[in-house]
C-alpha positions as CSV (number, residue, x, y, z in Angstrom):
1,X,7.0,-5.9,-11.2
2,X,6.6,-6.5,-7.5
3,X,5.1,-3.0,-5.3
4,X,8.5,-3.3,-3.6
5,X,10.7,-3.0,-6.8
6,X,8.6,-0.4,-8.3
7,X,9.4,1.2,-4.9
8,X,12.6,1.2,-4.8
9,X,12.8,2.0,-9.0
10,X,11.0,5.4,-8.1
11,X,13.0,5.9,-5.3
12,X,16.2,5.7,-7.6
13,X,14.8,7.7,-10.4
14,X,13.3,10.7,-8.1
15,X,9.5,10.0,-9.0
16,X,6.5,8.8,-7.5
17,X,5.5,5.7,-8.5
18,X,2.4,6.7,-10.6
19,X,4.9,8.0,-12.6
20,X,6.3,4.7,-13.7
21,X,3.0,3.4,-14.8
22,X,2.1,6.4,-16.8
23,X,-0.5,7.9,-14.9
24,X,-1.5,11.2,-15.2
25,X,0.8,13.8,-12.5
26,X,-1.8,15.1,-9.8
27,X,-4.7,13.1,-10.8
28,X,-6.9,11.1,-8.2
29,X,-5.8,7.7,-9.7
30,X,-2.2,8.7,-9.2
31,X,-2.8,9.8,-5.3
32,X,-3.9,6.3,-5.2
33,X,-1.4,4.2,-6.3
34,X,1.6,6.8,-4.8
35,X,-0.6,6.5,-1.5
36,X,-1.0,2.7,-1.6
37,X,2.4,2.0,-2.2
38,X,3.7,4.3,0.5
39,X,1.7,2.8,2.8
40,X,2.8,-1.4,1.7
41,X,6.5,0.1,2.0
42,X,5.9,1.8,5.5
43,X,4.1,-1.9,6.7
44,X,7.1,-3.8,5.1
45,X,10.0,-1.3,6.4
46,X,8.3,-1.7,10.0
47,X,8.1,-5.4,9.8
48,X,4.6,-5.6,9.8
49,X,2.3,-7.8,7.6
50,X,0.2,-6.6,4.7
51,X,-2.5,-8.7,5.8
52,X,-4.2,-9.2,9.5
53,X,-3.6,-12.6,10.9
54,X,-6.9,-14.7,9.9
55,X,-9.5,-15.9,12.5
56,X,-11.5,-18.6,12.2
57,X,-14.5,-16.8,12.9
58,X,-15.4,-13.0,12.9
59,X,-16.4,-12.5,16.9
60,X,-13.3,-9.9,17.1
61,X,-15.0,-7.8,13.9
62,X,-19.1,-8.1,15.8
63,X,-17.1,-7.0,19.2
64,X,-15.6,-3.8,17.5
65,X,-18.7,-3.1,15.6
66,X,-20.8,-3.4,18.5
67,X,-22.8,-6.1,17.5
């Protein structure tokens, strides 16, 4: 099952998606997953990617770190 079918499943069935998957209701594991998957469906509803474009080299990351 994709992250965007098990979604859209919990969406249909009222639950948060940890639910689906058995895990525990308000346990740190289940934040996760229902947090995670929020945030792939937000990314995806907004037409972003789920990954950065890739570089070829990692100047941009040294520049933000400061290095």
């Amino acid at each position: 099952m994709t992250v965007r079918t098990a979604s859209l499943f919990a969406q249909k069935l009222l639950c948060p998606p940890s639910r689906l998957i058995g895990l525990e209701a308000g346990s740190y594991e289940a934040w996760c997953i229902d947090e995670a998957m929020f945030t792939v469906m937000l990314r995806l509803s907004e037409g972003r990617k789920l990954r950065p474009k890739k570089s070829e080299d990692n100047r941009a990351l040294l520049k933000q770190l400061g290095l």
